[in-house]
N, CA, C and O atoms as CSV, one atom per row, in Angstrom:
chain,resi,resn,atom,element,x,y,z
A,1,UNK,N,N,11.491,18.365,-25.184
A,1,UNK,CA,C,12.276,17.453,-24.382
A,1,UNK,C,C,11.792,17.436,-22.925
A,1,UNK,O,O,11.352,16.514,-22.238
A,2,UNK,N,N,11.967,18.492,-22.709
A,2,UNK,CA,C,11.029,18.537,-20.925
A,2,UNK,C,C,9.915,18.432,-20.506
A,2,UNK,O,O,9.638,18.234,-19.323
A,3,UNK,N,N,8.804,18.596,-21.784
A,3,UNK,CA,C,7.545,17.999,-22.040
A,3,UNK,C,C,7.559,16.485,-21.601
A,3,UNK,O,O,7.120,16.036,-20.542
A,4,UNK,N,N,8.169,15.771,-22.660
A,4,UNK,CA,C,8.682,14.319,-22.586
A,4,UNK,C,C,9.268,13.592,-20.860
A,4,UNK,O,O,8.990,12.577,-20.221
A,5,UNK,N,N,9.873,14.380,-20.724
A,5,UNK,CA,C,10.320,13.659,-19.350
A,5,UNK,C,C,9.198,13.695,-18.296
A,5,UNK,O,O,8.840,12.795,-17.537
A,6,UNK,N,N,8.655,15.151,-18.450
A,6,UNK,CA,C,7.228,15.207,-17.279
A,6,UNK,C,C,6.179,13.996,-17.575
A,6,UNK,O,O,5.630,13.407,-16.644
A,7,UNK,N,N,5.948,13.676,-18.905
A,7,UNK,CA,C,5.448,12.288,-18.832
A,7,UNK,C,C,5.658,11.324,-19.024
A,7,UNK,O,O,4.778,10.490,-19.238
A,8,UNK,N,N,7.372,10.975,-19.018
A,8,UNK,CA,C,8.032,9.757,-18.204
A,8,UNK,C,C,8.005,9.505,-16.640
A,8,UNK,O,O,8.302,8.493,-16.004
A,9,UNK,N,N,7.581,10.678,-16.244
A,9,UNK,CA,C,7.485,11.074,-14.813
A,9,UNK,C,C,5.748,10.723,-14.568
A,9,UNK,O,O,5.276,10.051,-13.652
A,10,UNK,N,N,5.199,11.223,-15.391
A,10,UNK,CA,C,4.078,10.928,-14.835
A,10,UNK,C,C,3.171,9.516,-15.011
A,10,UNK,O,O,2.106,9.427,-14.400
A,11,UNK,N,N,3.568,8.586,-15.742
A,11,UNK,CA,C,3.872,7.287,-16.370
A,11,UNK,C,C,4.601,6.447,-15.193
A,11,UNK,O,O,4.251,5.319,-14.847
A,12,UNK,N,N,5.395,6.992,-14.780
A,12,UNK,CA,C,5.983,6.110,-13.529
A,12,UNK,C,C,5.589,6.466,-12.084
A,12,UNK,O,O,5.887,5.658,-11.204
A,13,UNK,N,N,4.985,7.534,-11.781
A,13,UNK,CA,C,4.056,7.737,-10.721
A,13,UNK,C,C,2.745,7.468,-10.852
A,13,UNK,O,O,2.040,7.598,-9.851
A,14,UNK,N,N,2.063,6.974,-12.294
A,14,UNK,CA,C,1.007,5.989,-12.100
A,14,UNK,C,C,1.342,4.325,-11.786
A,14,UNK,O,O,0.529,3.525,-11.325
A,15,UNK,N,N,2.674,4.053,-12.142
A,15,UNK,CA,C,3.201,2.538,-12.051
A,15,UNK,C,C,3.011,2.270,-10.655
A,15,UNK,O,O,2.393,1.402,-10.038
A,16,UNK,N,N,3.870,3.475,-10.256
A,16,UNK,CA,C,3.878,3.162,-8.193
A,16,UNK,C,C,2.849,2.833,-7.429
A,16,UNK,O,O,2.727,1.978,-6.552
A,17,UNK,N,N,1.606,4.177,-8.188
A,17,UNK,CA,C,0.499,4.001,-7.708
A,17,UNK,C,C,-0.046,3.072,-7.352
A,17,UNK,O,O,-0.379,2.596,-6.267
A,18,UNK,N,N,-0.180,2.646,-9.064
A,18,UNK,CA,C,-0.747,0.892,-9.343
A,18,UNK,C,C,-0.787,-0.083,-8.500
A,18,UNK,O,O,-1.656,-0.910,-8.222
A,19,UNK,N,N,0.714,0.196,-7.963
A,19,UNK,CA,C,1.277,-1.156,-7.000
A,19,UNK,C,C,0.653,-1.011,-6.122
A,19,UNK,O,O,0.165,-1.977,-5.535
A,20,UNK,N,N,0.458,0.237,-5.736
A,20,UNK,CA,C,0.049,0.301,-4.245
A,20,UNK,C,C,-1.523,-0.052,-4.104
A,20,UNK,O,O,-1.986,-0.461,-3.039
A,21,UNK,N,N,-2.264,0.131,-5.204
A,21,UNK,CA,C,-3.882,0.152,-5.138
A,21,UNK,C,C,-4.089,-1.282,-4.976
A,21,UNK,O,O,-4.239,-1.825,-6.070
A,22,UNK,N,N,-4.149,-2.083,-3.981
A,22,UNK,CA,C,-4.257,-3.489,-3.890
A,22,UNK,C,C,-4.159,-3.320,-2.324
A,22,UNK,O,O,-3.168,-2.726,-1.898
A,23,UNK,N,N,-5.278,-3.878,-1.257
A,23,UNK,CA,C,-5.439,-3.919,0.130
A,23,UNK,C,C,-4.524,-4.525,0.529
A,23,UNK,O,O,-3.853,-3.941,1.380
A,24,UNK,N,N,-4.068,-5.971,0.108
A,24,UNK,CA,C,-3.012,-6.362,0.634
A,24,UNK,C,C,-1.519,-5.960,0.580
A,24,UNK,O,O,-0.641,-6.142,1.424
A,25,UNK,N,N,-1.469,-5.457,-0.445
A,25,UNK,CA,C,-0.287,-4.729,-0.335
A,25,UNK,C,C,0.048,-3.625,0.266
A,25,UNK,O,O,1.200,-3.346,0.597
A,26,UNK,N,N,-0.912,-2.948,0.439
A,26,UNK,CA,C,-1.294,-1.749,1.648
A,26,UNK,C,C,-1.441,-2.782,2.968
A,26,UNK,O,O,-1.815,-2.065,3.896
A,27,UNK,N,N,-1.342,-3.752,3.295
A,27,UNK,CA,C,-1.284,-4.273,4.683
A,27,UNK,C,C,0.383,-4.954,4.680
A,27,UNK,O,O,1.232,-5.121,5.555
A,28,UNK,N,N,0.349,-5.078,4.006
A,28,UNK,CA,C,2.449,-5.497,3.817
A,28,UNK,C,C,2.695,-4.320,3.879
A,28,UNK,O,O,2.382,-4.154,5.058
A,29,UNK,N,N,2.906,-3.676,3.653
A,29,UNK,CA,C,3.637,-2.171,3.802
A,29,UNK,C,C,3.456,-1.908,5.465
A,29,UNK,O,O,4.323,-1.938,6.338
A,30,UNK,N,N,2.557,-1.743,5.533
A,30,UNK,CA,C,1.905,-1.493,7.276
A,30,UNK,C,C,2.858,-2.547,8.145
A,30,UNK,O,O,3.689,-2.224,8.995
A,31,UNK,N,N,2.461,-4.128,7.633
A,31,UNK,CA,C,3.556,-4.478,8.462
A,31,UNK,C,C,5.171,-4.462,8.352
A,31,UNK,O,O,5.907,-4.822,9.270
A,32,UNK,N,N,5.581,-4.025,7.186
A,32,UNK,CA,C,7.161,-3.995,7.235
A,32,UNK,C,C,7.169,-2.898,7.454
A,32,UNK,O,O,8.283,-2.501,7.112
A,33,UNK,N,N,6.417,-1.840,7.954
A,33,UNK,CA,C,6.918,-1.005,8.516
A,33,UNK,C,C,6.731,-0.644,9.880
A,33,UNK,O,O,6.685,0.511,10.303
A,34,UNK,N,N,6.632,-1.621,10.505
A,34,UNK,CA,C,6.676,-1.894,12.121
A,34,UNK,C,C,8.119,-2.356,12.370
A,34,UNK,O,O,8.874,-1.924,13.240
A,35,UNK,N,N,8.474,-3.670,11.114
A,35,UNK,CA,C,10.049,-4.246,11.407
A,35,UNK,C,C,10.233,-4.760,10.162
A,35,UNK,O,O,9.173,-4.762,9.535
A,36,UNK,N,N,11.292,-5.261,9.464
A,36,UNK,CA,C,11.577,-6.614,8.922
A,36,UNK,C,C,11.338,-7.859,9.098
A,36,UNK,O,O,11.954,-8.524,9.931
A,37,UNK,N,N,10.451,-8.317,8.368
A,37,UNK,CA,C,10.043,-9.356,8.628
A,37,UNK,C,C,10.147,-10.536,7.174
A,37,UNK,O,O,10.275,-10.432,5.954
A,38,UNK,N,N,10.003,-11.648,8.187
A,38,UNK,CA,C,10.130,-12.964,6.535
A,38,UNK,C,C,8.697,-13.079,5.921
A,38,UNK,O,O,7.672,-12.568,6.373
A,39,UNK,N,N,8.847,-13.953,4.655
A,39,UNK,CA,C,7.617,-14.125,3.975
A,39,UNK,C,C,6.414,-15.051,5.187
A,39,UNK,O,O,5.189,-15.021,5.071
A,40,UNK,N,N,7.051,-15.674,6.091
A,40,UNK,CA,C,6.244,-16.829,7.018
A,40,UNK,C,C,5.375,-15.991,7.665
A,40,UNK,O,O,4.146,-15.952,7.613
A,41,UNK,N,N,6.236,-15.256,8.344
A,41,UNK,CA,C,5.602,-13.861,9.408
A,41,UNK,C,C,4.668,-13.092,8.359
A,41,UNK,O,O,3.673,-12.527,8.813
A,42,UNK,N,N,4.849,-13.050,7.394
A,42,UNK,CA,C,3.368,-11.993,6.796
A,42,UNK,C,C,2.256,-12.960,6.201
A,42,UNK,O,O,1.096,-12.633,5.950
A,43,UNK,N,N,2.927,-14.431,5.992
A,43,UNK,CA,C,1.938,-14.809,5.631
A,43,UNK,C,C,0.792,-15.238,6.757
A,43,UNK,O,O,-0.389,-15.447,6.483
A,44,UNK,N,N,1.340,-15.319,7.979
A,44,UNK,CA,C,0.513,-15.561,8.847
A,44,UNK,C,C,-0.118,-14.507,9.424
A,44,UNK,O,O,-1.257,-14.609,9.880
A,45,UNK,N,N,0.569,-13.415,9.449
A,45,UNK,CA,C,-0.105,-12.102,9.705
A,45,UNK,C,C,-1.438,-11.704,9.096
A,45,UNK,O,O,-2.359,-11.097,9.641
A,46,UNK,N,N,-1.347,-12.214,7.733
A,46,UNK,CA,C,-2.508,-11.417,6.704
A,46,UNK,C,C,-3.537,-12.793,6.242
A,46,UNK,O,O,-4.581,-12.708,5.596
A,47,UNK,N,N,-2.869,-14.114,6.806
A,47,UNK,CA,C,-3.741,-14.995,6.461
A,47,UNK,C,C,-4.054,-15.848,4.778
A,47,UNK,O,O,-4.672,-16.852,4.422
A,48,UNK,N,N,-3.326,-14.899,4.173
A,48,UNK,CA,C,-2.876,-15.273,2.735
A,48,UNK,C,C,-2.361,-16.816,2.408
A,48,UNK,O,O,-2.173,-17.541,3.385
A,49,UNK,N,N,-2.164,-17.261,1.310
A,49,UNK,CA,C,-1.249,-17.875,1.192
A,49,UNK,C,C,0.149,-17.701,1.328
A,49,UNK,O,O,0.439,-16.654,1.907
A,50,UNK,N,N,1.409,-18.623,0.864
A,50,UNK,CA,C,2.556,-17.729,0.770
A,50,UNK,C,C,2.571,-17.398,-0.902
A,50,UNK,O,O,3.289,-16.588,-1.487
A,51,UNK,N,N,1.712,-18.146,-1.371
A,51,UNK,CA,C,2.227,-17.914,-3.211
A,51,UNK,C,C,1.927,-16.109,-3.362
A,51,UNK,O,O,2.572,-15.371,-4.107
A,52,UNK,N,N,0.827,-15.690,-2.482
A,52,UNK,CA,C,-0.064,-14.861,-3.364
A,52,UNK,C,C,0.709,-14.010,-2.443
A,52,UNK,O,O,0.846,-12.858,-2.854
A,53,UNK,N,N,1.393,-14.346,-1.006
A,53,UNK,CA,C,2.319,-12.801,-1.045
A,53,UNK,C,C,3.717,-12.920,-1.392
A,53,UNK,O,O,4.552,-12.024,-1.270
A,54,UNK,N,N,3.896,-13.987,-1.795
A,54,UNK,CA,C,5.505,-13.614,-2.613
A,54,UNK,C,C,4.705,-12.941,-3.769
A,54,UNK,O,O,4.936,-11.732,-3.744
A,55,UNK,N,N,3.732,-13.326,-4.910
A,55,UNK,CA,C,3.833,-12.165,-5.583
A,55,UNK,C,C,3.223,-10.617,-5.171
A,55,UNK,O,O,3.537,-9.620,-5.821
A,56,UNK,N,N,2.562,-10.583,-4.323
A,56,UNK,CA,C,2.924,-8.923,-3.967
A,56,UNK,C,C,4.009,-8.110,-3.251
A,56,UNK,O,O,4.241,-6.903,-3.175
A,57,UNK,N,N,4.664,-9.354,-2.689
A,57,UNK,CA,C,6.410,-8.978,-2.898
A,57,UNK,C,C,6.992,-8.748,-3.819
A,57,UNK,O,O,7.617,-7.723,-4.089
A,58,UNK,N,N,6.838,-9.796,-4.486
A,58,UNK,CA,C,7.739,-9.523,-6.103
A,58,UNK,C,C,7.215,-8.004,-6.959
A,58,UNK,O,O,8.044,-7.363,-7.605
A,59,UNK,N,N,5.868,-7.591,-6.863
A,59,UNK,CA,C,5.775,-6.313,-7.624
A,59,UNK,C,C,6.321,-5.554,-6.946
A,59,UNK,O,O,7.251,-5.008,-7.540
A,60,UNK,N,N,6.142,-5.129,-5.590
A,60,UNK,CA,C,6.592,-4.361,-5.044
A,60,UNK,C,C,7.915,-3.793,-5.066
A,60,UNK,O,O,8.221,-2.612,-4.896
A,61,UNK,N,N,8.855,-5.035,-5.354
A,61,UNK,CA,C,10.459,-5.587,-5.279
A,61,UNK,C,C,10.938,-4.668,-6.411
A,61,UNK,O,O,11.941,-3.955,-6.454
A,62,UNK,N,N,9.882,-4.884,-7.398
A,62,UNK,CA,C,9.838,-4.249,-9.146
A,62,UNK,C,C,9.975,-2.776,-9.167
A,62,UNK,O,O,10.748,-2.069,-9.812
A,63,UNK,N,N,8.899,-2.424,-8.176
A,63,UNK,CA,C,8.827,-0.716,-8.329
A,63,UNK,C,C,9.606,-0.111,-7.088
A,63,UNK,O,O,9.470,1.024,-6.633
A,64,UNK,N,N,10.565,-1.243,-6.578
A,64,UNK,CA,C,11.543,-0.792,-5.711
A,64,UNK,C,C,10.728,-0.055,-4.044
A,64,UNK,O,O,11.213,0.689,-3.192
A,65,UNK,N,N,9.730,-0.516,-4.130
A,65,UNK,CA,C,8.975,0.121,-2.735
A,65,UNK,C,C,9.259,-1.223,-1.507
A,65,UNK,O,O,8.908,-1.018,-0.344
A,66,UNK,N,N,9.764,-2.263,-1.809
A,66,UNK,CA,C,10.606,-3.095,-0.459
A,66,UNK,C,C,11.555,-4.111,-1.098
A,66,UNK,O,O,11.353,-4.810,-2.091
A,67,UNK,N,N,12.471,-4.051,-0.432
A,67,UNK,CA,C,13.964,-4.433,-0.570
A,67,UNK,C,C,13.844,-6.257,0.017
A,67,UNK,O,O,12.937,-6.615,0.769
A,68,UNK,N,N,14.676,-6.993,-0.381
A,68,UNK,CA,C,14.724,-8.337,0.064
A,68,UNK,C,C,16.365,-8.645,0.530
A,68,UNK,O,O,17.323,-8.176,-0.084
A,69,UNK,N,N,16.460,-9.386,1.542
A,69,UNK,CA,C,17.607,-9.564,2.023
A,69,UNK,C,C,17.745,-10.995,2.550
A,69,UNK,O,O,16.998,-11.137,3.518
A,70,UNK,N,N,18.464,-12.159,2.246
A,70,UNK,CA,C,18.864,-13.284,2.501
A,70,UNK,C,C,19.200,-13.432,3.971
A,70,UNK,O,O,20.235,-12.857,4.307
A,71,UNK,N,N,18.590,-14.036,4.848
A,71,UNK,CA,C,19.099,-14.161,6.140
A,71,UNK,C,C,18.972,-15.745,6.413
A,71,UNK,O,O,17.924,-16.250,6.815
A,72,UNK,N,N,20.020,-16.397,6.181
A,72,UNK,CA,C,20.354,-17.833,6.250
A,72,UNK,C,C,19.696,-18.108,5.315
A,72,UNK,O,O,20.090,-17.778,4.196
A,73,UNK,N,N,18.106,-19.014,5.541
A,73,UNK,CA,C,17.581,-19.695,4.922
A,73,UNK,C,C,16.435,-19.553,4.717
A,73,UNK,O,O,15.603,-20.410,4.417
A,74,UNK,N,N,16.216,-17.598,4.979
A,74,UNK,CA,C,14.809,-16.944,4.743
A,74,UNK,C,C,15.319,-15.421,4.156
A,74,UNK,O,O,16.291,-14.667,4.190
A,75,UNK,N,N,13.863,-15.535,3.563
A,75,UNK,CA,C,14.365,-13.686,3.141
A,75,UNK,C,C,13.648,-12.987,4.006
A,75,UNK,O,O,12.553,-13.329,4.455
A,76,UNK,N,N,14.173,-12.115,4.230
A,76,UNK,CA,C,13.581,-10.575,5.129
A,76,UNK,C,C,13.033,-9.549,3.880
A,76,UNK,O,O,13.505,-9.443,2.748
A,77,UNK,N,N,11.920,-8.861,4.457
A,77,UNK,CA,C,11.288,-8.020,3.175
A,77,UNK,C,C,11.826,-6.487,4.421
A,77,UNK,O,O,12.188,-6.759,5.566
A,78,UNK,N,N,11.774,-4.977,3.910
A,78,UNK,CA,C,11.744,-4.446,4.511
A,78,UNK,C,C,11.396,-3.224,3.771
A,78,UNK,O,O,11.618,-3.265,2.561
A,79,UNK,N,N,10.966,-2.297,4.188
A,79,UNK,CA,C,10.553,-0.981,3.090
A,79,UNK,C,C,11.987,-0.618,2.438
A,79,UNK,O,O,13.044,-0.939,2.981
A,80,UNK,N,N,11.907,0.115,1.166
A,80,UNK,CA,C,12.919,0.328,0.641
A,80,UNK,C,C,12.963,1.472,0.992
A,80,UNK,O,O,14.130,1.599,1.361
A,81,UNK,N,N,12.230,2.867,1.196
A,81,UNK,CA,C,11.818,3.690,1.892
A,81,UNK,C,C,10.760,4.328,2.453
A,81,UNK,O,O,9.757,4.809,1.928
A,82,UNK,N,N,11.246,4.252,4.037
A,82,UNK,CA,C,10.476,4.734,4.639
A,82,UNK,C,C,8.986,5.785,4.728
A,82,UNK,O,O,8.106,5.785,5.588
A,83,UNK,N,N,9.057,6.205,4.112
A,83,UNK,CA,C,8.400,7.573,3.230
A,83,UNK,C,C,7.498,6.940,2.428
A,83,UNK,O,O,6.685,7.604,1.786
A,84,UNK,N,N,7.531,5.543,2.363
A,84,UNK,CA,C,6.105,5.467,1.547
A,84,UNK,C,C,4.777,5.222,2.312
A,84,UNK,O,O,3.689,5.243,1.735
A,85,UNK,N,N,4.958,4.930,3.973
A,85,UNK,CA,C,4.283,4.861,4.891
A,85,UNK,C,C,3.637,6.418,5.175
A,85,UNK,O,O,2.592,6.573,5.807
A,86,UNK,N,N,4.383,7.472,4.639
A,86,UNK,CA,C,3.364,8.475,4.503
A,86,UNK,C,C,2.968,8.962,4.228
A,86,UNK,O,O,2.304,9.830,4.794
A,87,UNK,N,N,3.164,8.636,2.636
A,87,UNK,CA,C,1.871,8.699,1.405
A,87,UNK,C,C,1.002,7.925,1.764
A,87,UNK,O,O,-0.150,8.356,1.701
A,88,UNK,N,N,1.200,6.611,2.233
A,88,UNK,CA,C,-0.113,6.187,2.342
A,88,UNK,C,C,-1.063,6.278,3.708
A,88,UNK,O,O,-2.168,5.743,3.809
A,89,UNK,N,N,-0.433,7.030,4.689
A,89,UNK,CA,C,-1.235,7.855,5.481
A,89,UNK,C,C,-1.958,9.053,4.900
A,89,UNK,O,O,-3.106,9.488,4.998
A,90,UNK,N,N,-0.931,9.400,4.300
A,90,UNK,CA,C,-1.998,11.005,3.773
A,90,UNK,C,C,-3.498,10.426,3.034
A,90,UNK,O,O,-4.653,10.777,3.274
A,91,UNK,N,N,-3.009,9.473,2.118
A,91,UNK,CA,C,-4.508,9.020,1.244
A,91,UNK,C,C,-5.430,8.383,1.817
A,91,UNK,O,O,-6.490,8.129,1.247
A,92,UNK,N,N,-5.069,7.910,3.453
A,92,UNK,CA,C,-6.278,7.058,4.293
A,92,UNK,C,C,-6.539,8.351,4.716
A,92,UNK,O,O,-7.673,8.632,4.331
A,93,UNK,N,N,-5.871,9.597,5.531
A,93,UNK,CA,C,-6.511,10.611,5.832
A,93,UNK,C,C,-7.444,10.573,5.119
A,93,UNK,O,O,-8.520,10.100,5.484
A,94,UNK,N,N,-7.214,11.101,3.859
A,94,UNK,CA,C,-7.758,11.820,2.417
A,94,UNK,C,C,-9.316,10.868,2.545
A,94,UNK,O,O,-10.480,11.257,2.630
A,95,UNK,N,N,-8.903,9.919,2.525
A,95,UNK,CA,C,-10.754,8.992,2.327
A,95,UNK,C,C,-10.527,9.115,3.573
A,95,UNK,O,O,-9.371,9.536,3.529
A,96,UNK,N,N,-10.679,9.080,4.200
A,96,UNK,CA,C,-11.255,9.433,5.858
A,96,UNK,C,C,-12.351,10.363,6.000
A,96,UNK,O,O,-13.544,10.190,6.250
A,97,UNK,N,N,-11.605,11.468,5.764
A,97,UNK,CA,C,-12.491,12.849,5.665
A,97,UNK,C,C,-13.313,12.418,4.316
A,97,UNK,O,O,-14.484,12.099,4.522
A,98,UNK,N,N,-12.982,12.381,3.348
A,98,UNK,CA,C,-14.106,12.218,2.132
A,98,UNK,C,C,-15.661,11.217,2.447
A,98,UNK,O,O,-16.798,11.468,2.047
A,99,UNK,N,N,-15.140,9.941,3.373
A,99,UNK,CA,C,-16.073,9.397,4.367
A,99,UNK,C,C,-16.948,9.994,5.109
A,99,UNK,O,O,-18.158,9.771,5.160
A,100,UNK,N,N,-16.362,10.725,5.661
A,100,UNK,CA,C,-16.936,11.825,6.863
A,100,UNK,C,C,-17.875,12.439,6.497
A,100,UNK,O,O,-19.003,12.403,6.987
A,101,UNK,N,N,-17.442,13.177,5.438
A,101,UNK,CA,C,-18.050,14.912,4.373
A,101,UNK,C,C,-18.975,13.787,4.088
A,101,UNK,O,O,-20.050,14.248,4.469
A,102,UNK,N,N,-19.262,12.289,3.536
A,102,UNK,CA,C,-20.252,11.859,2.735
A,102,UNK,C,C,-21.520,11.560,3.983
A,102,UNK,O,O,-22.688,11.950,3.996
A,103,UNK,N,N,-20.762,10.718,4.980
A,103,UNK,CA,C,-21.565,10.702,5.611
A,103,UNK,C,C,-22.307,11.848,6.813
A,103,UNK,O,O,-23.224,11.643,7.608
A,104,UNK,N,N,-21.739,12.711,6.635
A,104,UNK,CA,C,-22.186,14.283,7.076
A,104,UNK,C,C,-23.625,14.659,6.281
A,104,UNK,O,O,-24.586,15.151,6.872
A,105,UNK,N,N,-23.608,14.267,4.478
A,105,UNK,CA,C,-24.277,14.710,3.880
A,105,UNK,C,C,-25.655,13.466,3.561
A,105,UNK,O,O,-26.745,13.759,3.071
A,106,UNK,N,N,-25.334,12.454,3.877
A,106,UNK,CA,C,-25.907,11.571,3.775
A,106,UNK,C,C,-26.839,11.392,5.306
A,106,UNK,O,O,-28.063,11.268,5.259
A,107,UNK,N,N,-26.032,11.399,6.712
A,107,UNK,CA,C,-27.157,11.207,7.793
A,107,UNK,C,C,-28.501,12.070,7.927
A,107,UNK,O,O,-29.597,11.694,8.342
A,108,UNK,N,N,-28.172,13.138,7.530
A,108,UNK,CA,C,-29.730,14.375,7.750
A,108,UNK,C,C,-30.841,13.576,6.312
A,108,UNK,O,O,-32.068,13.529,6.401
A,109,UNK,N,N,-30.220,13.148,5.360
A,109,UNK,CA,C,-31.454,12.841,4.498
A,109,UNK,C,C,-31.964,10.883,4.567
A,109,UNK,O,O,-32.742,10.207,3.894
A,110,UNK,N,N,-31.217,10.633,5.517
A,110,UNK,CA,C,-31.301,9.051,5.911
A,110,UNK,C,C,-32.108,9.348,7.742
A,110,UNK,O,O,-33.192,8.790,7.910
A,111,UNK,N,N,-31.718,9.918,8.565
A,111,UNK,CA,C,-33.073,10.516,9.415
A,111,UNK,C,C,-34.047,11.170,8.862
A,111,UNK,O,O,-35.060,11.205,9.560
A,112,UNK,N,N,-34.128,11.857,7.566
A,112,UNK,CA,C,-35.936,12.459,7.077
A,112,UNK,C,C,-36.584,11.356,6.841
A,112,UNK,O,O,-37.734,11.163,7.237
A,113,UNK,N,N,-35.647,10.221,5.920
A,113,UNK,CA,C,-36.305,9.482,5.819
A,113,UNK,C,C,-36.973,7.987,6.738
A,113,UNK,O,O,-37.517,6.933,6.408
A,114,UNK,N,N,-36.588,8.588,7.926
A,114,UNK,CA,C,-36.925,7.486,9.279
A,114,UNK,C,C,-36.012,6.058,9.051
A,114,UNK,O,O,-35.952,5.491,10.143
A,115,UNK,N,N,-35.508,5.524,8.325
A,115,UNK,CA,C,-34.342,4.745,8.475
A,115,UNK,C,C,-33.539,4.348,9.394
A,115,UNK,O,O,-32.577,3.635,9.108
């Protein structure tokens, strides 16, 4: 039984993942987490259409990582929690340094080779 749940658990922390592995949706996150903002404001932010970020709203909406709220005659998107802004700091760290370490190991054999 507790077998089972650890990979209902781990089945739904690849779902989240999922959502998140998409650039633009990693740049919606970034901006609703400056403020609340409407679909107009991100679409002009990121240059998108609006179709293609209502649906990375709508997944997002799905795996509950930003909330929607009716304000007159627009919706407001806003993180559902906060805390997912720093998972996804830790994993830009994470390739940051993995960047680094590569290109650490990569400049000494890209100067032998006069490049």
């Amino acid at each position: 039984m507790e077998r089972e749940r650890e990979e209902q658990l781990y089945r739904l922390q690849a779902e989240l993942c999922q959502a998140l592995a998409e650039p633009t949706r990693l740049k919606l996150l970034s901006l609703l987490g400056e403020r609340p903002r409407a679909v107009k404001e991100l679409v002009e932010a990121t240059g998108q259409r609006q179709a293609k970020i209502s649906q990375h709203l709508a997944i997002m909406r799905q795996r509950s990582i930003v909330r929607a709220e009716r304000a007159g005659t627009e919706v407001r998107y806003s993180l559902a929690d906060p805390r997912i802004l720093e998972a996804c700091r830790i994993t830009r760290e994470v390739l940051l340094q993995q960047l680094t370490q590569q290109g650490n190991l990569v400049a000494p054999l890209v100067a032998a080779e006069g490049v």
